[in-house]
C-alpha positions as CSV (number, residue, x, y, z in Angstrom):
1,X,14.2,-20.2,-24.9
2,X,11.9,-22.9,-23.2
3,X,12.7,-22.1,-19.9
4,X,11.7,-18.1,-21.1
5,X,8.6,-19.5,-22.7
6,X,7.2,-21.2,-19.9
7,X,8.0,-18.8,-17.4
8,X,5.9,-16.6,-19.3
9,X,3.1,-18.9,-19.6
10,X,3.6,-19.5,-15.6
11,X,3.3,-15.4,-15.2
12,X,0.3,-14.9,-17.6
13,X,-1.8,-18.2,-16.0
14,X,-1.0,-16.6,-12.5
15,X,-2.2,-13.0,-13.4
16,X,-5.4,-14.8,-15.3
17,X,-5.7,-16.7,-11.9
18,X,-5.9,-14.0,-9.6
19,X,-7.9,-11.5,-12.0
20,X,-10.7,-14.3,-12.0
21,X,-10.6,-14.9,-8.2
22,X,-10.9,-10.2,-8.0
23,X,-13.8,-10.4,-10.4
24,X,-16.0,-13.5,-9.2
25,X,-15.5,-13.8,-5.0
26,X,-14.3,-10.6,-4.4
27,X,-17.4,-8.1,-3.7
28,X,-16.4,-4.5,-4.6
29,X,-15.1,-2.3,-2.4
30,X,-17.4,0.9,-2.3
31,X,-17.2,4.2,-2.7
32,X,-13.2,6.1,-3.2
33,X,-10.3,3.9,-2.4
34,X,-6.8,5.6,-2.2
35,X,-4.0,3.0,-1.7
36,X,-0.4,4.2,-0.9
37,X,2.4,0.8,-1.4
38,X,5.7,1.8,0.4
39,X,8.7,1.3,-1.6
40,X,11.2,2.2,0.7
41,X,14.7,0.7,1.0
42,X,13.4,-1.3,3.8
43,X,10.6,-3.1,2.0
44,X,13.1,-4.7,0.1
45,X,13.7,-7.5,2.5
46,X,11.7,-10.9,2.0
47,X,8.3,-12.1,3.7
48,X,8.8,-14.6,6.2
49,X,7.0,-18.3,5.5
50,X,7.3,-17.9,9.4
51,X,9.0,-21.6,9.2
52,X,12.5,-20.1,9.4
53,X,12.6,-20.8,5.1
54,X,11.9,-17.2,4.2
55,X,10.5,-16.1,0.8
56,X,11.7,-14.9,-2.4
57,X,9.6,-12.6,-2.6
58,X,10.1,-9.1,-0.9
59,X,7.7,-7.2,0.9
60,X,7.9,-4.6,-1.7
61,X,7.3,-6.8,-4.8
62,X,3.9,-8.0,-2.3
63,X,3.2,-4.7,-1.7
64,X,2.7,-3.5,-5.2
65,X,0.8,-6.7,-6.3
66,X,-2.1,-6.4,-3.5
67,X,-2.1,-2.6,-4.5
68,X,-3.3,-3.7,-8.2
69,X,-5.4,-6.7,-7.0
70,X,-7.0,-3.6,-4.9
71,X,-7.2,-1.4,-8.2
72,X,-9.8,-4.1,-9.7
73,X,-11.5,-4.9,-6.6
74,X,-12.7,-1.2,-5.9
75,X,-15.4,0.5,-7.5
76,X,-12.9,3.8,-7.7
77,X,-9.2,3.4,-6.6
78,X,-6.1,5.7,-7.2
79,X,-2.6,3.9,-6.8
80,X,0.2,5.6,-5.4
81,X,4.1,4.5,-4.2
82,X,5.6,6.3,-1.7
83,X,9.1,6.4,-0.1
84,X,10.9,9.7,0.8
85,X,11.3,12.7,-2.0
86,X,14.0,12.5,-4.6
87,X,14.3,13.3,-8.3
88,X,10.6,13.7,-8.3
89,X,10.4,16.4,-5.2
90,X,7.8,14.7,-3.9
91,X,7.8,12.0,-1.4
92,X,4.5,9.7,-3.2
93,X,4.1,9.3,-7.3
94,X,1.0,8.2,-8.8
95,X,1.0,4.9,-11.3
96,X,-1.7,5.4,-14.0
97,X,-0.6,3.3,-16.4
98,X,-1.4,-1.0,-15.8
99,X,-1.3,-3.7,-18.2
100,X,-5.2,-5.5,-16.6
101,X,-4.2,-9.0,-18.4
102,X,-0.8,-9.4,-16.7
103,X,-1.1,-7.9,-13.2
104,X,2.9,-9.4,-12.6
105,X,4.3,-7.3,-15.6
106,X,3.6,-4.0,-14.1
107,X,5.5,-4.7,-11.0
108,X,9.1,-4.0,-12.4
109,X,7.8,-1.5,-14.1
110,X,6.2,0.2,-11.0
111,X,9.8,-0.7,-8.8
112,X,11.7,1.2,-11.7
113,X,9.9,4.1,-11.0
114,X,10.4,4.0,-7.3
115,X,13.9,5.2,-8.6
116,X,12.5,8.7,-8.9
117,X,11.7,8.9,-5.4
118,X,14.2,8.6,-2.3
119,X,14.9,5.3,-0.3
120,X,13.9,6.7,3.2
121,X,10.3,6.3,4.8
122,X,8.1,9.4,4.3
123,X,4.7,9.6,5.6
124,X,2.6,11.9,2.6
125,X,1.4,14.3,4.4
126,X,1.3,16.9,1.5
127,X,-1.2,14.6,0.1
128,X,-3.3,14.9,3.4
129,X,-2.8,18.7,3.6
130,X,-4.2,18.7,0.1
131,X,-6.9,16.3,0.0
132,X,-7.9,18.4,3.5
133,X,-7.9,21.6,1.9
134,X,-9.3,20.4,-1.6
135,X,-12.1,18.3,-0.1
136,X,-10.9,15.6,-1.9
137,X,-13.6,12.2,-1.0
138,X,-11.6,9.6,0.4
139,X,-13.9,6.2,1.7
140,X,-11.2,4.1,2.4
141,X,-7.3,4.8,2.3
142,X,-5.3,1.8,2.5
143,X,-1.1,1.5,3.4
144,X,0.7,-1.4,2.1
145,X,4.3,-1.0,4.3
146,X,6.2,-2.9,6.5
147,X,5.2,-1.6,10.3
148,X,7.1,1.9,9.5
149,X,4.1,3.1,9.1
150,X,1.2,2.8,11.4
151,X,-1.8,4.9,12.8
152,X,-1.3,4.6,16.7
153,X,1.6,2.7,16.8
154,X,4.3,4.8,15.6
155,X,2.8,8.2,15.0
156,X,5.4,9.8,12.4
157,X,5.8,13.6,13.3
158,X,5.7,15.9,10.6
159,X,6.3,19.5,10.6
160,X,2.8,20.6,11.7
161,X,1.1,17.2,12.3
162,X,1.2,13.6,13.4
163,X,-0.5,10.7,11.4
164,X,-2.5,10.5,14.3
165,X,-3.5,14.3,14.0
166,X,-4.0,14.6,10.1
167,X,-6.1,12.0,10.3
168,X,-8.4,13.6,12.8
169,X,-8.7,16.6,10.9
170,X,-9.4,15.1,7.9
171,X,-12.2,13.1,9.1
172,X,-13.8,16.4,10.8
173,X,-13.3,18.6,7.9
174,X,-14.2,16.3,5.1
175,X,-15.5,12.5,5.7
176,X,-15.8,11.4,9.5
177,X,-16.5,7.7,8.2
178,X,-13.3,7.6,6.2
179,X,-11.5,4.1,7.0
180,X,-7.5,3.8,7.4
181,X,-5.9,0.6,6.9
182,X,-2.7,0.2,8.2
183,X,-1.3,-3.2,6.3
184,X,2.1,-4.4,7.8
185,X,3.5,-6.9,5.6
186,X,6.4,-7.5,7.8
187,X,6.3,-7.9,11.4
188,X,9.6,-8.5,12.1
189,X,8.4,-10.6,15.3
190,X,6.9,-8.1,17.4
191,X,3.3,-7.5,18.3
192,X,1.9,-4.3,17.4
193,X,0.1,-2.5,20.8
194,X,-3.0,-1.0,19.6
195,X,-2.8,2.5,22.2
196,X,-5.7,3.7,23.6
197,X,-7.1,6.8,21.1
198,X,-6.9,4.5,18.5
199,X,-10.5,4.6,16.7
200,X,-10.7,0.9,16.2
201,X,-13.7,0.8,13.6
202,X,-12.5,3.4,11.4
203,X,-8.2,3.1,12.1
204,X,-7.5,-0.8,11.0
205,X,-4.1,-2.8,11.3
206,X,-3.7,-5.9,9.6
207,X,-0.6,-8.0,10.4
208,X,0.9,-11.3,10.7
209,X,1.6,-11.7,6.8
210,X,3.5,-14.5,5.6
211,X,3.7,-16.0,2.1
């Protein structure tokens, strides 16, 4: 019963924490934020400390948790999860629902509903082809996976485009400014070569993560 108590108090003092660093050094993100966590079988392994000690937490636990810190650090954010398609037909869900005073509660609940979705790695495309054709406002669209996914480093082929391609076409049919960021939260000790088209102001990879 103690040890449940104070592992409770340990979780509610660490989402308190982190809400107060969001709201007090963190300056807003502008403008439309769309952020897409992968929660794939893959992310399931841990984040390396990089001292050969590993983590207990997974990239997919990490993943989720930067995706709400993002939520309250943006002046307008949508959250999605994303994997391959399964119950659900669809290869992305939305989460709507967040508990704001306990930012580490809603992560099982989020990874539960991952178990509407498929355990391969999907790129959503459908949601591309439909912000594209809706002229849905995106600023800045933001990937949490672990180096599946990756504008200009492996360029996933879809049926009629690349990430590279959909990309392009959104930014000349609806925002040319729109940022990508590309977060790989597990490297697996490679590099990742940045080619040549890459558009390095508005296409971003962040890498390196440890705990």
């Amino acid at each position: 019963f103690f040890s449940s108590r104070r592992r409770h108090t340990r979780q509610r003092s660490v989402s308190w924490a982190r809400r107060c660093v969001q709201e007090t050094d963190i300056t807003p993100i502008k403008g439309k934020t769309v952020v897409f966590s992968d929660t794939s079988g893959s992310m399931n392994c841990p984040i390396s400390g990089g001292d050969g000690k590993g983590s207990n937490r997974t990239c997919m636990e990490s993943g989720i948790l930067l995706s709400l810190m993002l939520k309250y650090a943006c002046q307008e954010c949508e959250v999605f999860i994303f994997s391959s398609p399964g119950a659900a037909g669809t290869c992305y869900l939305p989460i709507t629902t967040f508990d704001k005073d306990h930012l580490l509660a809603n992560i099982p609940t989020i990874i539960k509903k991952e178990e509407e979705l498929g355990g391969g790695t999907d790129f959503p495309f459908h949601f591309w082809k439909e912000a594209i054709k809706n002229k849905k406002h995106i600023d800045t669209f933001v990937i949490f996976s672990d180096m599946m996914i990756c504008e200009g480093y492996q360029d996933i082929q879809g049926e009629e485009y690349t990430v590279t391609s959909i990309l392009q076409e959104y930014r000349a049919k609806v925002n040319p400014k729109m940022v990508y960021v590309a977060v790989n939260l597990a490297g697996y000790g490679v590099s990742i070569p940045i080619q040549e088209h890459s558009n390095q102001k508005l296409n971003i990879m962040i890498f390196g993560y440890s705990d």
